[in-house]
VODREN-67282 format. One line per 10 residues: number of its first residue (from 1); their letters; for each residue x, y, z of C-alpha. Coordinates in steps of 0.02 Angstrom, whole numbers, plus 50000, padded with zeros to 5 digits. Layout:
! residues N
NUM	A	X:Y:Z; ... $
END
This chain:
! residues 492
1	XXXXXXXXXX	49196:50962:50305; 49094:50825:50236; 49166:50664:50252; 49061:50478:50201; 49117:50296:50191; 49066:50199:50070; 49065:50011:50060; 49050:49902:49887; 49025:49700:49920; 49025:49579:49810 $
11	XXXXXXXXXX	49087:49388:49821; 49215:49399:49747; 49299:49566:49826; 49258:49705:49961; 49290:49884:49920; 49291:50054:50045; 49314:50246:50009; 49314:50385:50091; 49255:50534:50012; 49303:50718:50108 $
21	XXXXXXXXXX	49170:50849:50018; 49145:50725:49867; 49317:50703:49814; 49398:50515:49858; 49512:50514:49994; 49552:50327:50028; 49509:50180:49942; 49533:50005:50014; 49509:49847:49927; 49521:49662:49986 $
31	XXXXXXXXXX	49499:49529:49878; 49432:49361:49948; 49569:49245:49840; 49699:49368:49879; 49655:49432:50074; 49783:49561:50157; 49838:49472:50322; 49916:49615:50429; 49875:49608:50600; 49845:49414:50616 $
41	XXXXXXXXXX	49925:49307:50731; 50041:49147:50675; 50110:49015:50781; 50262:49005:50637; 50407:48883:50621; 50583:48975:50584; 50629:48911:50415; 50805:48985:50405; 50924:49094:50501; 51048:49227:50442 $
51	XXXXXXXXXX	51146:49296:50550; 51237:49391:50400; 51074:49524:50412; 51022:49491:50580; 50858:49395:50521; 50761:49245:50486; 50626:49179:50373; 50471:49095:50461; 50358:48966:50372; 50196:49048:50462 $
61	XXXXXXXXXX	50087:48945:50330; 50065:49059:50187; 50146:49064:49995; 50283:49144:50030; 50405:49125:50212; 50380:49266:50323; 50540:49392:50365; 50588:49425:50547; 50734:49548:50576; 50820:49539:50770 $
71	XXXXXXXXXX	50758:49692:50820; 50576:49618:50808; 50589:49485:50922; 50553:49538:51114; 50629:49445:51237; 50528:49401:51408; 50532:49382:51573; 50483:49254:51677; 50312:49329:51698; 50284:49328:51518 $
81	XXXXXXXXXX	50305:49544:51510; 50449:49593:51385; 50627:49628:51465; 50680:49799:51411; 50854:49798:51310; 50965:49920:51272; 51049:49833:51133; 50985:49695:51006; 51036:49525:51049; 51117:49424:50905 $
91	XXXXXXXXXX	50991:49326:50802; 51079:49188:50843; 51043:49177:51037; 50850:49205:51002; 50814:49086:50859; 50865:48923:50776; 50793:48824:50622; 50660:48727:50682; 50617:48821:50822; 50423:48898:50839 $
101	XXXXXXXXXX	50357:49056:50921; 50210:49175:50905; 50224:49326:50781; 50115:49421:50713; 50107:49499:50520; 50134:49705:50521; 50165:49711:50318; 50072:49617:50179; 50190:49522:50038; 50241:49624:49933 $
111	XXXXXXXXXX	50321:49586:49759; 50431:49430:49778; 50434:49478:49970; 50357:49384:50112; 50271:49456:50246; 50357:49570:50385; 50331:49478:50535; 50350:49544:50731; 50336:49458:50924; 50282:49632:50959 $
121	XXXXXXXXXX	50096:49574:50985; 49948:49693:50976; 49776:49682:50948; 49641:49828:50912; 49474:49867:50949; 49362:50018:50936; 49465:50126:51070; 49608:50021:51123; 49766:49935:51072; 49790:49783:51180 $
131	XXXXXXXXXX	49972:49711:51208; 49980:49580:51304; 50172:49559:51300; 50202:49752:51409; 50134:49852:51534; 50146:50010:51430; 50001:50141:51434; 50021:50253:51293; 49901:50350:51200; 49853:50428:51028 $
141	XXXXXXXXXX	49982:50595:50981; 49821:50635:50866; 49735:50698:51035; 49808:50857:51064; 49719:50909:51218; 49815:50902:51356; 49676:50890:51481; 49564:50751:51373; 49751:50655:51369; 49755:50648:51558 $
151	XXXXXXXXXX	49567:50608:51587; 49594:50463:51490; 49765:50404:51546; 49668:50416:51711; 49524:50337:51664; 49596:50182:51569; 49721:50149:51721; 49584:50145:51856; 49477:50025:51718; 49632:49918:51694 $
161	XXXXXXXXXX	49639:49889:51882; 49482:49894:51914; 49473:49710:51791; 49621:49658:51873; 49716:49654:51707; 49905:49762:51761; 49990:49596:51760; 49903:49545:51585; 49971:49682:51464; 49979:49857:51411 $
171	XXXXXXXXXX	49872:49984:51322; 49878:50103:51190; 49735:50232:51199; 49675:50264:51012; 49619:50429:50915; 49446:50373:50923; 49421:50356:51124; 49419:50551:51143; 49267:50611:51256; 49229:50405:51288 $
181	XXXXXXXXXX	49163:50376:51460; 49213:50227:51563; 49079:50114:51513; 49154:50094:51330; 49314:50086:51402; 49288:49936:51525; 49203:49843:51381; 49340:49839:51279; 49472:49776:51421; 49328:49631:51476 $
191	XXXXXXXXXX	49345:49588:51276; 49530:49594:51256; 49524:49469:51425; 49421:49339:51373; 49501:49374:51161; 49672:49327:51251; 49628:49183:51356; 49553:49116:51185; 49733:49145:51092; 49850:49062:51233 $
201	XXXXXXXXXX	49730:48901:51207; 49781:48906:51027; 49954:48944:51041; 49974:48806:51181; 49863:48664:51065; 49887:48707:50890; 50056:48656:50785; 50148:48763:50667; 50117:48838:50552; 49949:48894:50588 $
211	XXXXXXXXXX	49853:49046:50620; 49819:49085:50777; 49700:49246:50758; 49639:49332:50605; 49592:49517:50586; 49409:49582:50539; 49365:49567:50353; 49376:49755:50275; 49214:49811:50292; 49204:49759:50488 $
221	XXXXXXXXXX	49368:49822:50507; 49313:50000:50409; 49181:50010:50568; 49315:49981:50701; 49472:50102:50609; 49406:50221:50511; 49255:50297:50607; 49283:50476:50662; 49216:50644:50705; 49131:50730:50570 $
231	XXXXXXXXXX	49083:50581:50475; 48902:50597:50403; 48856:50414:50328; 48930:50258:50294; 48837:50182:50149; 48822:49989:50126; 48758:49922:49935; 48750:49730:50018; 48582:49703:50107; 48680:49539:50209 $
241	XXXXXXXXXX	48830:49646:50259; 48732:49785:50296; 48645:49683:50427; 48817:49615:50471; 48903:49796:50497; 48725:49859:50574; 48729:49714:50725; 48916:49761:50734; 48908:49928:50775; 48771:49897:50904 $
251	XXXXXXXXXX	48864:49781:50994; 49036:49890:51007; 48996:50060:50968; 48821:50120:50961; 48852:50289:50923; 48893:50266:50763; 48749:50138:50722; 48635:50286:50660; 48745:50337:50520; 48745:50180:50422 $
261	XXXXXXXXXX	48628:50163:50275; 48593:50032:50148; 48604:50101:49966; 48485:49996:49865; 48513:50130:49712; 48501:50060:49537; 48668:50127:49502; 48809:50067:49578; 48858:50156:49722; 49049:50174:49675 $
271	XXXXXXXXXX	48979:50242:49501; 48873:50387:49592; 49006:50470:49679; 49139:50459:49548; 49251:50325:49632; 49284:50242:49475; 49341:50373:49397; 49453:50406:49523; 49510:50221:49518; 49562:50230:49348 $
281	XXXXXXXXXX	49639:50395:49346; 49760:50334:49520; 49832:50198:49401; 49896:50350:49274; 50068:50438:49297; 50004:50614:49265; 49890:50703:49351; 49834:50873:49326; 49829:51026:49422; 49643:51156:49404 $
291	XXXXXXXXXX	49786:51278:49358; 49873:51199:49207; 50017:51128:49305; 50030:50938:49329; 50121:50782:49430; 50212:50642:49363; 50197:50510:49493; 50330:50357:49467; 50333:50205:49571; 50512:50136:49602 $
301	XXXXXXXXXX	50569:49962:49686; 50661:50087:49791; 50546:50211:49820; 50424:50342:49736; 50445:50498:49657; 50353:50655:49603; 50410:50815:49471; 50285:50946:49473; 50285:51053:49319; 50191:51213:49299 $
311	XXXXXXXXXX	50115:51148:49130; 49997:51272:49056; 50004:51375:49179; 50062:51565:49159; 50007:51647:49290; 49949:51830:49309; 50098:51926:49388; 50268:51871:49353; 50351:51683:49372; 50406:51672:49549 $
321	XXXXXXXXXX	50228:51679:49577; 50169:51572:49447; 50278:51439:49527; 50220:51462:49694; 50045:51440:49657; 50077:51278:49551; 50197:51220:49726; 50050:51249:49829; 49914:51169:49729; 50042:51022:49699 $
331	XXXXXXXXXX	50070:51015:49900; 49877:50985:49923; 49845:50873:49754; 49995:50758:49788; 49942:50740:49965; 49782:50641:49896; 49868:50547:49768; 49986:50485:49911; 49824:50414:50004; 49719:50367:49859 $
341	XXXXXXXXXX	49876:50268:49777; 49925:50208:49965; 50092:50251:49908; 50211:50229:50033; 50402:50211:50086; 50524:50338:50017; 50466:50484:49944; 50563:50607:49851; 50460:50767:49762; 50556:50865:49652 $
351	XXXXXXXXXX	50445:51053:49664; 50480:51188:49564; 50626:51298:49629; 50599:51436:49722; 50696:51579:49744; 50599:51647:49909; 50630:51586:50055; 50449:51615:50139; 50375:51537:49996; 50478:51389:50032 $
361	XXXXXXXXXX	50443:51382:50206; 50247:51417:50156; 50262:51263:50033; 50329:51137:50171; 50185:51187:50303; 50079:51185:50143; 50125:51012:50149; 50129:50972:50325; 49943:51017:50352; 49881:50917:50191 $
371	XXXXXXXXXX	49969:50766:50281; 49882:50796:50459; 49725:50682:50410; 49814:50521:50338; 49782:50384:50421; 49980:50302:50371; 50096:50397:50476; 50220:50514:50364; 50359:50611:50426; 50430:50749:50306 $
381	XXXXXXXXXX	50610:50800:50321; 50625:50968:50232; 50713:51004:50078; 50880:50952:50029; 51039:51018:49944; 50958:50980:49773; 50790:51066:49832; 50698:50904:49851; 50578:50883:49981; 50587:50694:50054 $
391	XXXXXXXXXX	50494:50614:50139; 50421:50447:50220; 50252:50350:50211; 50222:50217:50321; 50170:50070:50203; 50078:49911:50283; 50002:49844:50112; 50031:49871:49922; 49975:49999:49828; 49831:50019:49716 $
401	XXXXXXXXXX	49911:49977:49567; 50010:49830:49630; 49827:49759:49673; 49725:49800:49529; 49874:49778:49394; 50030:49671:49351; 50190:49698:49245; 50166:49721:49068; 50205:49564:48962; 50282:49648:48836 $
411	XXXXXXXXXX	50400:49809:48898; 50439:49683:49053; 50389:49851:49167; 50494:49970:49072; 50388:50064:49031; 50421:50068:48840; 50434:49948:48705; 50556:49966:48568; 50528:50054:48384; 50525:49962:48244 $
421	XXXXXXXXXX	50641:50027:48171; 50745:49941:48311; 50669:49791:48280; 50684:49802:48116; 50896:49817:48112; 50881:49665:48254; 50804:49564:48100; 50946:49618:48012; 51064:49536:48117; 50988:49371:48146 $
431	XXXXXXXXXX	50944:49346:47952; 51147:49383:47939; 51190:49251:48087; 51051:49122:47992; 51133:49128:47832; 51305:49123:47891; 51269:48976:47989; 51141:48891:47879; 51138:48831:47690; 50967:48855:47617 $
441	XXXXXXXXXX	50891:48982:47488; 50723:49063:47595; 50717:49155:47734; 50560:49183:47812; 50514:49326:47932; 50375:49316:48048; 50350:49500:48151; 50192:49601:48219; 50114:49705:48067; 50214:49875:48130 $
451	XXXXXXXXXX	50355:49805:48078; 50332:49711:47932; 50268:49875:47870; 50403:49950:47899; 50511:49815:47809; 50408:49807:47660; 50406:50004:47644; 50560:50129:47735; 50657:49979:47741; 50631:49898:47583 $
461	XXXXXXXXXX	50805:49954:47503; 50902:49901:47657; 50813:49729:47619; 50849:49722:47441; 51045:49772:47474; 51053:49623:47620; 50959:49496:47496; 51098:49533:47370; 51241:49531:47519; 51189:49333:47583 $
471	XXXXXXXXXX	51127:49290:47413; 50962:49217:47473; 50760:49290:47452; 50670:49341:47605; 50503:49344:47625; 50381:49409:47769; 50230:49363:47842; 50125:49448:47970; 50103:49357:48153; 49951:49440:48223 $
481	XXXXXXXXXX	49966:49353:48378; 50138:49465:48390; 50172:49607:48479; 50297:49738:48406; 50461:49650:48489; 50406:49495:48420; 50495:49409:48292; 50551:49245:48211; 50673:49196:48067; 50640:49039:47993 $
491	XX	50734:48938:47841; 50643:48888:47694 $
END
């Protein structure tokens, strides 16, 4: 399997895919007026407590307060490690208005939503996790052999003792340190000492709020995350960041410095593998199946959901496995659209039923394995009584279409917009409630052209008959500037 990254730069934003085989994977954008902040660092100011939801808000310095829930704030020792607790202690005997503390930002704002906030403190490079509040060695579940998890269990320990740094925090050994040798290894634990000396200067001389440390920008951060056997190229269309990303990777992880490329194409590079396409067709509700069948994909406040519908499709044999087929393609295509959409939270897919109980079973591990390479952790729960398959999607930032579009002005984010027809009867009514109310002869309405159409044509008797009811003319006039809900009644 194939797999690229590219990067698109401009001024004004910073774009990344990844493309498996040609076909878009991922795509990450970060906009420089509008910059995702999860993973930095605040030295934050509680705002408010309450102790009704076991949570606070934090002023931490941005638009909107922060959120802190109970369960996020560690409690420590007098050696500065966390103290282990079997229950959550009341909010009230671990914060107060007023008081400030160091938290760090594991989900963007969202909506009308402040950030989710954490004391939980870690910080990443290319094959560790640092945590400077524990002494926990963990490492990766995506690195399966049991021998290679030892080695570097092993390996890391003797490192972290070998820099005198057991006392100083923990470790989480990441995906991307399997087969490392313990050169890379030390590097990164000599970085994450001198990083942290640098952040307990802050904390102890800056006031809140303030930011105490602030994650990569995307494209240095595509170089530290996303790297990862198999990968072929990582193409760059900015000459600076090129340079940038090129010094980067020879600095912390020179394996990888051969594969990046500057792409000084005429055509834009997003353009020549299709990624715009692909843009534009993640902000659509339906997506079709190579078979006929198709998804409806529908993003909820509460969560997101998916009806797969064989469509077209007939199939060859006989329905059962018509349906099948369309199950499994939809396992595989919906899979995608969860990562290119960076949908996340709840997740309910409503599949065609199945009367087989292999092919269900087939379907979930269908869907199991098209999961294995996201990045997001998911867990999938099976199907329920109502043969729904739910499941979860860890969500950190918002979605695609929450960053490249807003609510519609005129449905409100419905979805729809009323007829005019409908329109047309609420005219009705208000020309009733203005001549009851007023004494004049004219009426004037003012409405989009769709509707004063309508009035002037399929309507027209219903107008004459009220004209004669409030004995007073009415004439309309089209608003341009309108849209098809739009209306005004004015006397004359």
């Amino acid at each position: 399997m194939s797999e690229e990254i590219l990067v698109n730069v401009t001024p004004m934003e910073s774009r990344v895919a990844l493309v498996q085989n040609g076909v878009l994977q991922e795509v990450y954008i970060e906009r420089a007026a509008s910059k995702g902040i999860v993973g930095n660092i605040y030295k934050g100011k509680v705002a408010r407590v309450l102790p009704g939801i076991q949570s606070a808000f934090v002023d931490i310095g941005t638009e909107r307060t922060g959120f802190i829930h109970a369960s996020d704030i560690i409690s420590l020792d007098g050696d500065g490690m966390e103290r282990r607790n079997k229950e959550v202690p009341d909010i009230n005997s671990q914060l107060h208005d007023g008081k400030t503390l160091v938290m760090q930002v594991v989900k963007d704002p969202m909506g009308t939503k402040g950030a989710r906030l954490t004391t939980h403190l870690s910080v990443p490079s290319r094959y560790l996790v640092y945590m400077p509040n524990t002494q926990h060695l963990g490492i990766s579940q995506r690195i399966e052999d049991e021998s290679e998890r030892g080695r570097l269990k092993t390996l890391v320990a003797q490192c972290i003792a070998n820099e005198k740094m057991e006392d100083l925090g923990g470790f989480i050994i990441r995906t991307a340190a399997e087969g490392a040798g313990e050169e890379e290894l030390i590097a990164d634990i000599r970085y994450f000492k001198r990083l942290w000396e640098a952040l307990k200067k802050k904390m102890a001389d800056r006031a809140a709020p303030s930011i105490i440390y602030e994650d990569l920008p995307l494209y240095m951060r595509t170089m530290r995350d996303f790297v990862r056997p198999g990968l072929e190229k990582i193409r760059i269309d900015s000459r600076e960041n090129f340079e940038n990303v090129k010094q980067f990777a020879d600095d912390f992880i020179p394996e990888v410095s051969s594969l990046i490329e500057y792409y000084s194409g005429e055509r834009p590079i997003f353009d020549l593998y299709g990624v715009e396409d692909e843009i534009h067709k993640a902000l659509g509700r339906k997506v079709a199946l190579k078979s006929g069948g198709y998804l409806i994909i529908d993003q909820t406040e509460a969560m997101i959901t998916i009806d797969v519908n064989t469509g077209a499709f007939v199939g060859h044999r006989n329905l059962e496995e018509t349906i099948f087929k369309t199950n499994l393609e939809a396992a595989t295509a919906l899979a995608r659209q969860l990562k290119v959409r960076n949908l996340g939270g709840i997740i309910i897919i409503d599949f065609i039923d199945m009367k087989d109980v292999e092919h269900r079973r087939q379907l979930h591990r269908t869907l199991e394995k098209a999961m294995l390479n996201d990045f997001a952790k998911t867990a999938i729960t099976g199907v329920s009584e109502l043969g729904l398959v739910e499941m979860t999607r860890k969500r950190t930032r918002e979605s695609l279409e929450h960053i490249l579009c807003e609510d519609c002005p005129v449905c409100k984010a419905r979805g729809s917009i009323k007829t005019a027809e409908t329109v047309c009867y609420e005219i009705f009514r208000e020309i009733s409630r203005e001549a009851r109310a007023y004494d004049n002869d004219k009426l004037l309405v003012l409405a989009s052209q769709s509707v004063i159409d309508r009035l002037l044509d399929e309507e027209s008797s219903s107008v004459a008959d009220l004209e004669e009811f409030i004995g007073k003319s009415i004439q309309f006039k089209v608003e341009i500037m309108y849209h098809q809900e739009q209306f005004d009644v004015i006397l004359l």
